[in-house]
N, C-alpha and C positions, 0 to 999 in steps of 0.2 A: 622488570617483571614481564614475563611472557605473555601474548595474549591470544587464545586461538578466536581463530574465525569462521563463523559459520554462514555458508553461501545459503540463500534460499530462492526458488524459483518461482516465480509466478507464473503457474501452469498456462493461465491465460484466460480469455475473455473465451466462453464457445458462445458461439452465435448463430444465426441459423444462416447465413449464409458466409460461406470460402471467401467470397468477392470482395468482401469490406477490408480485406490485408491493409489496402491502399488506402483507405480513407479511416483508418482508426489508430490514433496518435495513444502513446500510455508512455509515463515520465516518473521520476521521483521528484518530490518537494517535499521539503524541511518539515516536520509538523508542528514547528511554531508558525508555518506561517498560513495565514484562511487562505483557501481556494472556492472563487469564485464561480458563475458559470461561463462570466466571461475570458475567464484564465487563460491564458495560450501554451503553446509548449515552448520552452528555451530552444533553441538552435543543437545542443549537445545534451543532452538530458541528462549522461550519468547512470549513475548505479544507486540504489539506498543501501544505509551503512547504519546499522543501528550497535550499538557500546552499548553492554550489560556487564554487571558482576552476575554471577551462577544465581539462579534462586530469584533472579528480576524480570518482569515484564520492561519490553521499553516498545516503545513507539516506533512507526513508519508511516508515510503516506503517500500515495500515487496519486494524481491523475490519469483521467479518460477523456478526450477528444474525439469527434466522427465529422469528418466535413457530409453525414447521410445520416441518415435515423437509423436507429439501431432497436432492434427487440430485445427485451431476454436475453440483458449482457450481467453477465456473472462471474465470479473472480474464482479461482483454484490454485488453492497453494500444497503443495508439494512438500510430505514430508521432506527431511533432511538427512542425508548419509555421509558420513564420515569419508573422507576421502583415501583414508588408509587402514580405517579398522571396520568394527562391525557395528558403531555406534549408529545411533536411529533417535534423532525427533522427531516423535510424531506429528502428524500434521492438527492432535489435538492440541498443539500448544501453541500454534497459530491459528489466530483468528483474523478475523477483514469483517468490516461494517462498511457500506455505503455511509457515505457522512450528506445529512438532511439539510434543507434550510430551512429557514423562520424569516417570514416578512418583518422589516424594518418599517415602521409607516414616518416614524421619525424619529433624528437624535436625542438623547438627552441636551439637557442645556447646559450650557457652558462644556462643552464635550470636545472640541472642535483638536484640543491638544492630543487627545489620544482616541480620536477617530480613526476607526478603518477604510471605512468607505462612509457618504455623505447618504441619509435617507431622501427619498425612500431605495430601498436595495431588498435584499435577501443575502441572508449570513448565514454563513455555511457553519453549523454548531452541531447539533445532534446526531448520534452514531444507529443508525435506521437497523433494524431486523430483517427488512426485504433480502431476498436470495438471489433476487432478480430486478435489475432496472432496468426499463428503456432510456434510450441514451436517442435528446432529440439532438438534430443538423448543428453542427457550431455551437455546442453548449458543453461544457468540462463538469465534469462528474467527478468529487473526491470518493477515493477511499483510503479508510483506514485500517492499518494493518497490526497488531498487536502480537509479540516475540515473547514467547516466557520460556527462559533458558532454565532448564534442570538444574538441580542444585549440582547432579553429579556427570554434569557434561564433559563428555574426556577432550580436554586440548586439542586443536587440529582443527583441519578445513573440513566443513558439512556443505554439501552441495545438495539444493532440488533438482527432482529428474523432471526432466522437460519430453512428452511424448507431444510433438509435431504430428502422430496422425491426427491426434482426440483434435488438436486446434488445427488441422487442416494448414498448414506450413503458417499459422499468424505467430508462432515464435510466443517468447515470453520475456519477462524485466528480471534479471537477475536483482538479489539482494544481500548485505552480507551483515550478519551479526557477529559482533566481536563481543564474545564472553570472556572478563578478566578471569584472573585466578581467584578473586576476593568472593564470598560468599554472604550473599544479604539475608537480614534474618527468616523466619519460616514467614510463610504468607498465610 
């Protein structure tokens, strides 16, 4: 069975200053897996690749790294256009939350087999409303990305358009959803 692909771009982080190119790192990770703030970036980061049937939400998640402090960093995602027709998802059907943490002050007991990390910590769990976060020196910021592929999405590569003036050349992270042919029930 055939499966089209749909690119999506991550407009990008705007920030209030050009300067920070250099010193602000953004990655994909699994979204099985927590990110921390002391998370690093892999040496190759990759692309994110989210698998849907038509008619599914599925998941994504990035990191944010700044070796400087950062104001009023915010994500922009990029409708999606068909690479050969006149198809269009909107950029209503993608969403992005900052993902929150909650202090650990300590483990459960007997936990030690399926710990993530040892208390005390901060676990990265909840999906925040903010529009806006400052992002301090050396601290990785998750976000997460949420893909709800139309039920009547036509076959074929969708690509985000990436405008380099709005973000000042800081570029963006491609992404690709892969909608089957199979269609999941209504939502």
């Amino acid at each position: 069975m055939r499966a089209a692909t749909l690119w999506m771009a991550i407009v990008g982080m705007l920030l209030g200053s050009l300067a920070v190119a250099e010193t602000l790192s953004v990655w994909p990770v699994d979204p099985h897996v927590k990110v921390f703030r002391d998370t690093t970036p892999p040496e190759k980061p990759g692309s994110v690749v989210m698998q849907a049937a038509r008619n599914e939400c599925e998941p994504a998640q990035i990191a944010l790294r700044s070796a400087k402090p950062l104001a009023g960093v915010r994500v922009e995602l990029s409708p999606l256009r068909h690479a050969v027709g006149r198809s269009v998802i909107d950029g209503d059907r993608l969403a992005w939350n900052f993902v929150g943490f909650i202090p650990l002050k300590k483990n459960t007991r007997a936990s030690e087999a399926i710990q993530i990390r040892a208390a005390p910590c901060e676990v990265p769990d909840p999906l925040l409303d903010d529009r806006t976060k400052d992002l301090p020196a050396a601290s990785t910021q998750p976000v997460w990305i949420t893909a709800h592929v139309p039920r009547d999405a036509a076959p074929g590569v969708y690509r985000g358009h990436r405008d380099h003036r709005l973000l000042g050349g800081l570029g963006g992270l491609g992404a690709a959803v892969e909608p089957f042919r199979a269609l999941a029930p209504g939502l």
